[in-house]
VEXBADO-295452 format. One record per residue: residue in one letter; residue number from 1; z, x, y of N, C-alpha, C in turn. Coordinates in steps of 0.02 Angstrom, whole numbers, plus 50000, padded with zeros to 5 digits. Example, Ala and Ser with C-alpha at 12.3 -4.5 7.8 and 13.67 -1.06 7.14 Angstrom:
// VEXBADO-295452
ATOM res n n_Z n_X n_Y ca_Z ca_X ca_Y c_Z c_X c_Y
ATOM a 1 50390 50660 49716 50390 50615 49775 50390 50660 49835
ATOM s 2 50354 50642 49888 50357 50684 49947 50394 50645 50002
// end
This chain:
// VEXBADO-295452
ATOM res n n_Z n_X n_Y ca_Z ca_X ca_Y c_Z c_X c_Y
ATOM x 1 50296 49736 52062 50298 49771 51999 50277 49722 51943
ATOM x 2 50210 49747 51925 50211 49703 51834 50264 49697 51792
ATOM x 3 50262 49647 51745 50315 49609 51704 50305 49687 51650
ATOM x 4 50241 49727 51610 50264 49775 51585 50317 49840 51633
ATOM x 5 50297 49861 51677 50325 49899 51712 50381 49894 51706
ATOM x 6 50423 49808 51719 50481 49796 51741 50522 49813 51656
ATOM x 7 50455 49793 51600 50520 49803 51536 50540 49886 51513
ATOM x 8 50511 49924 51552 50511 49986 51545 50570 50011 51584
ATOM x 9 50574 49989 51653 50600 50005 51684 50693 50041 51663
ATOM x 10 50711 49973 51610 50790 50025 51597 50806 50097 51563
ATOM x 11 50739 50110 51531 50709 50154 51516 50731 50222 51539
ATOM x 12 50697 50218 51598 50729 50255 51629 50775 50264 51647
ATOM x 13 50838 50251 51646 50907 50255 51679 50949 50264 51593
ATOM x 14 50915 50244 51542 50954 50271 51485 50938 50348 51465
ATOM x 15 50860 50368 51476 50840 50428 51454 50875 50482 51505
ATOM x 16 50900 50461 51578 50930 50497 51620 51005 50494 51608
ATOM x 17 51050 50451 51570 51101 50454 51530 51132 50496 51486
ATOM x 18 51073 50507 51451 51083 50506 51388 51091 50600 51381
ATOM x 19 51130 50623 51337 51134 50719 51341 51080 50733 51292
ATOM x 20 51047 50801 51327 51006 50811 51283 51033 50873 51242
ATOM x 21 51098 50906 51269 51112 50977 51218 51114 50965 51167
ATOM x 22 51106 51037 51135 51107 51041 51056 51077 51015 51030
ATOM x 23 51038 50981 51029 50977 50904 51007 50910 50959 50993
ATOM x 24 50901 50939 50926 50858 50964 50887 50787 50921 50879
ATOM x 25 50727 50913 50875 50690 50864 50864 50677 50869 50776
ATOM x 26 50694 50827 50756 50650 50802 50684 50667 50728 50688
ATOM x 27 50592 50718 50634 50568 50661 50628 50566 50668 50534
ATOM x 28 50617 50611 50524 50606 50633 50440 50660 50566 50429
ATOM x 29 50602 50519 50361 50623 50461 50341 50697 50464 50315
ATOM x 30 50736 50431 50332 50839 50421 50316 50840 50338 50301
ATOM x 31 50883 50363 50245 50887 50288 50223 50955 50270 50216
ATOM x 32 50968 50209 50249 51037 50194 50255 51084 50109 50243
ATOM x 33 51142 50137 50226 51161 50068 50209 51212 50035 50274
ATOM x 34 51226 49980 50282 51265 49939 50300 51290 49879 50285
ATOM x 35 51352 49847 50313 51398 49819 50281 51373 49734 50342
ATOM x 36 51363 49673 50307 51354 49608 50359 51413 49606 50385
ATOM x 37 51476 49618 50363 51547 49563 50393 51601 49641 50360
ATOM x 38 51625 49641 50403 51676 49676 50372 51747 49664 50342
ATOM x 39 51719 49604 50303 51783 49546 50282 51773 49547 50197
ATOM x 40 51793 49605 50165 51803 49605 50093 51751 49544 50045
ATOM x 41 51764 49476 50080 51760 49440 50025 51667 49425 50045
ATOM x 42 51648 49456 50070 51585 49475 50112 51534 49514 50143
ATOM x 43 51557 49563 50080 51546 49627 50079 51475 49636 50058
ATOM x 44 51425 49600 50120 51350 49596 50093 51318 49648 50111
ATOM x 45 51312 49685 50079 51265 49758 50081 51212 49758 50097
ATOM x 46 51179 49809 50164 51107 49795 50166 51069 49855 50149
ATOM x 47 51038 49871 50119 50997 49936 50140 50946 49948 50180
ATOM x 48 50916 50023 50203 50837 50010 50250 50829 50101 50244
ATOM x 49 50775 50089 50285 50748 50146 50301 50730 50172 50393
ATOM x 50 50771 50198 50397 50748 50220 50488 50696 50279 50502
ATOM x 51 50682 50308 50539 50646 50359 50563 50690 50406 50612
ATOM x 52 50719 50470 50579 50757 50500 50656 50722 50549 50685
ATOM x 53 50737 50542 50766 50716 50570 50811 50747 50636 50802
ATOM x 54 50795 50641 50828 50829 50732 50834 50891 50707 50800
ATOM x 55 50916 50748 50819 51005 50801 50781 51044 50826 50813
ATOM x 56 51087 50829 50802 51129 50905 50823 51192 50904 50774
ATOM x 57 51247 50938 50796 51274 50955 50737 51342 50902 50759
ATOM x 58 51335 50847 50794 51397 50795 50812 51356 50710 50795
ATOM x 59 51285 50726 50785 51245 50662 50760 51168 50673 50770
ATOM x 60 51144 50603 50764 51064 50591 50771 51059 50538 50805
ATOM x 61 50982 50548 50828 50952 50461 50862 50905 50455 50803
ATOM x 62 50915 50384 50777 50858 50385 50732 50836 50290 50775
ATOM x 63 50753 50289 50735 50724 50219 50754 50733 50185 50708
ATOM x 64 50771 50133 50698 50772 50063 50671 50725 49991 50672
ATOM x 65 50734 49955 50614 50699 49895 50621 50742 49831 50642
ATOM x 66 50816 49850 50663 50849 49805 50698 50891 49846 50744
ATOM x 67 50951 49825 50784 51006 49851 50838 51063 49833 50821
ATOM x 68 51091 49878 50764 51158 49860 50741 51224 49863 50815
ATOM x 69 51259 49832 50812 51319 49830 50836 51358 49893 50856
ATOM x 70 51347 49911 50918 51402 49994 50941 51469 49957 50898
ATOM x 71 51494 50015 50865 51550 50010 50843 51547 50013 50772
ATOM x 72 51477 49978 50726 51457 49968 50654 51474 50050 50640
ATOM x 73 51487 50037 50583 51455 50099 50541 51415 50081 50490
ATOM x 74 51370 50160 50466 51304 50169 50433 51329 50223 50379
ATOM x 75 51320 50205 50343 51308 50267 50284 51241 50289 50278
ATOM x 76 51239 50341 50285 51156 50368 50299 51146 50419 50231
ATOM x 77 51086 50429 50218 51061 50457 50142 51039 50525 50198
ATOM x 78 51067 50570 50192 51010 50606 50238 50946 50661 50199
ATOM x 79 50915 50680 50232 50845 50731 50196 50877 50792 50183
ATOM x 80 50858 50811 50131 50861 50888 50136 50807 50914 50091
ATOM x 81 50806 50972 50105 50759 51015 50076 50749 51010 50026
ATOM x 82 50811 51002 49975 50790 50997 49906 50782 50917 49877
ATOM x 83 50770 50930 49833 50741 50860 49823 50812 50844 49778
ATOM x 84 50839 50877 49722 50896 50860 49704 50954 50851 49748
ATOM x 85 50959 50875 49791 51018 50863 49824 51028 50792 49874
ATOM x 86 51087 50765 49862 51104 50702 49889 51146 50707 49944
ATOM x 87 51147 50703 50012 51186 50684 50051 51215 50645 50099
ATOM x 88 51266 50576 50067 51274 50525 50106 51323 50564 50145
ATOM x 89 51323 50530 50213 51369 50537 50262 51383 50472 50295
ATOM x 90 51434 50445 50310 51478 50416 50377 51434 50425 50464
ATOM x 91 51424 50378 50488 51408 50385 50560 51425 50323 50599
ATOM x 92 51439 50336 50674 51449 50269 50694 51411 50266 50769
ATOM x 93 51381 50198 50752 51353 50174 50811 51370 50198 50907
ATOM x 94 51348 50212 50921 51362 50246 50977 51332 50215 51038
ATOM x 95 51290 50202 51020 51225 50175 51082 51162 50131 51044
ATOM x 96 51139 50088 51088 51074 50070 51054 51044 50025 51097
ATOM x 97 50978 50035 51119 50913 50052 51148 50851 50012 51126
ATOM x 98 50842 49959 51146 50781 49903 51111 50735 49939 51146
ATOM x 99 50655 49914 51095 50604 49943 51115 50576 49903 51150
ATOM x 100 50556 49886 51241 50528 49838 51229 50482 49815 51223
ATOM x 101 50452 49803 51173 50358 49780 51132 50375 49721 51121
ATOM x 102 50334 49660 51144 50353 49612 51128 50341 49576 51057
ATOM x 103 50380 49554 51023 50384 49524 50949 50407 49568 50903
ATOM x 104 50446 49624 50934 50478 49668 50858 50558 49678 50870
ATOM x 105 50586 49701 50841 50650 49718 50829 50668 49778 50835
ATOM x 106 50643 49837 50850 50627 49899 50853 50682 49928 50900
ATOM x 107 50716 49973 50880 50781 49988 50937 50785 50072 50912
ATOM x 108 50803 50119 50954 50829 50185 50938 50909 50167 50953
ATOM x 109 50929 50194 50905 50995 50212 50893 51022 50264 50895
ATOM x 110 51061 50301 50939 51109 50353 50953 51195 50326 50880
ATOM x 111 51196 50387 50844 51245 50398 50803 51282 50458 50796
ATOM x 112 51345 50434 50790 51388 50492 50785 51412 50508 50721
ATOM x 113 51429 50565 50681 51446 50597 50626 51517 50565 50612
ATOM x 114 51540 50555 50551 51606 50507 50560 51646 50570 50494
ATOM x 115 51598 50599 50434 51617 50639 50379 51555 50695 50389
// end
């Protein structure tokens, strides 16, 4: 087996994991914050922008430019239709899935609804 083949390979055994009910597909820019340390006096805020894959009505997978920590939480900006309307929500890390391309940081992230 080639060295690509082989980085693909876990690939498979997460996509056969993973549930697909209720899972909606959209793809629509979310922008979200997180916390470096969860130690008050270090309360370094990051912001970004992900890409999510699908939905359902218990969370999303969205694509990231890093692989936060199962367990982190995200405050997510999410889309909506209207352009006035704002909706942060609570989610927490659930799973997470490096891409493997070599030289990027690129990970899908499975999240769960927390509010």
């Amino acid at each position: 087996m080639d060295r690509l083949t082989n980085n693909w390979m876990p690939w498979n055994h997460f996509l056969e994991s993973v549930s697909n009910k209720d899972r909606i597909p959209l793809m629509r820019v979310v922008r979200y914050e997180r916390r470096a340390s969860p130690s008050p006096e270090t309360m370094d805020q990051q912001e970004g922008i992900g890409l999510t894959v699908n939905v359902s009505s218990g969370g999303l997978c969205v694509l990231l430019e890093f692989a936060p920590e199962v367990g982190e939480i995200l405050r997510l900006h999410m889309p909506m239709p209207v352009t006035e309307a704002h909706t942060p929500t609570l989610a927490d890390v659930r799973w997470v899935q490096r891409l493997p391309f070599d030289g990027n940081q690129l990970a899908v992230v499975g999240l769960k609804f927390l509010i």
